[in-house]
C-alpha positions in Angstrom: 105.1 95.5 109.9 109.0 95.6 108.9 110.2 97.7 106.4 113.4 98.2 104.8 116.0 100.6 106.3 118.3 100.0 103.0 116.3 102.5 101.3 115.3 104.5 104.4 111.5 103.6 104.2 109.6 105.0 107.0 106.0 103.4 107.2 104.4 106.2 105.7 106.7 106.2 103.1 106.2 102.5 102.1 102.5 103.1 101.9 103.3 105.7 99.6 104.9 103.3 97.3 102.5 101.3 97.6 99.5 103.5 96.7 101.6 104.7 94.1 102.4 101.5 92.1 98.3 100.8 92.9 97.5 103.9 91.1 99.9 102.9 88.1 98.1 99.4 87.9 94.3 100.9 87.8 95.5 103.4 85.5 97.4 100.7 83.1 94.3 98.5 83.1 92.2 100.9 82.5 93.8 102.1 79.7 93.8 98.4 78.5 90.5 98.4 78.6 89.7 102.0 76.8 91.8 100.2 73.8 89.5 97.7 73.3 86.8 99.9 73.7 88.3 102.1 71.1 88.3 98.6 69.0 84.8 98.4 69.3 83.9 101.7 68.4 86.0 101.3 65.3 84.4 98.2 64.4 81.2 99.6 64.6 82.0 102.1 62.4 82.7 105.1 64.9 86.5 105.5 63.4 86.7 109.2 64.4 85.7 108.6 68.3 87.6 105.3 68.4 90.9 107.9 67.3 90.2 110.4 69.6 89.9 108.0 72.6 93.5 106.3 71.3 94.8 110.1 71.3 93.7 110.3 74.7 95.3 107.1 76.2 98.5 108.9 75.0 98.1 110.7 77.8 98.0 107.9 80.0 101.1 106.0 78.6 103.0 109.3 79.8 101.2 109.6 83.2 101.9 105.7 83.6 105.8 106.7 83.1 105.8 109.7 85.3 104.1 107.9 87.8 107.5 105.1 87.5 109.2 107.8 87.8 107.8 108.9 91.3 108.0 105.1 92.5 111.8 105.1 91.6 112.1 108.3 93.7 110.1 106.7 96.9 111.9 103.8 96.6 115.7 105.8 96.7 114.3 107.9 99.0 114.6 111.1 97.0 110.5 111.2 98.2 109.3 110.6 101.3 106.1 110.8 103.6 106.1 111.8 106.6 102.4 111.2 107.3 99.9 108.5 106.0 
């Protein structure tokens, strides 16, 4: 595998990226679908759950962008691996 030396990524370090921006995926689609559960629930009349599962994808909208964050930092190298 080649990786770029522009950023100084090391192998390890690439992965890391990598499993990173995974983890930001999963969490982002998952949090899609929590909304439209949180749809549902209101539409079946369960207003107060359907809010407090919406309070608690808040939380995942700010683990989404601190998890950006941490991808910026691989990626500029201010993060590294030195192990897989």
């Amino acid at each position: 595998m080649i990786w770029s030396k522009s950023w100084g990524s090391t192998k390890p370090t690439q992965e890391l990226r990598r499993d990173l921006k995974d983890i930001a995926h999963l969490l982002m689609w998952s949090a899609v679908d929590l909304m439209q559960l949180a749809a549902l629930l209101s539409e079946a009349g369960l207003e107060t759950e359907a809010l407090e599962l919406v309070k608690k994808l808040e939380a995942f909208k700010d683990a989404e962008d601190k998890l950006a964050g941490y991808i910026d930092e691989v990626k500029t190298g201010q993060i590294t691996r030195a192990k897989p």
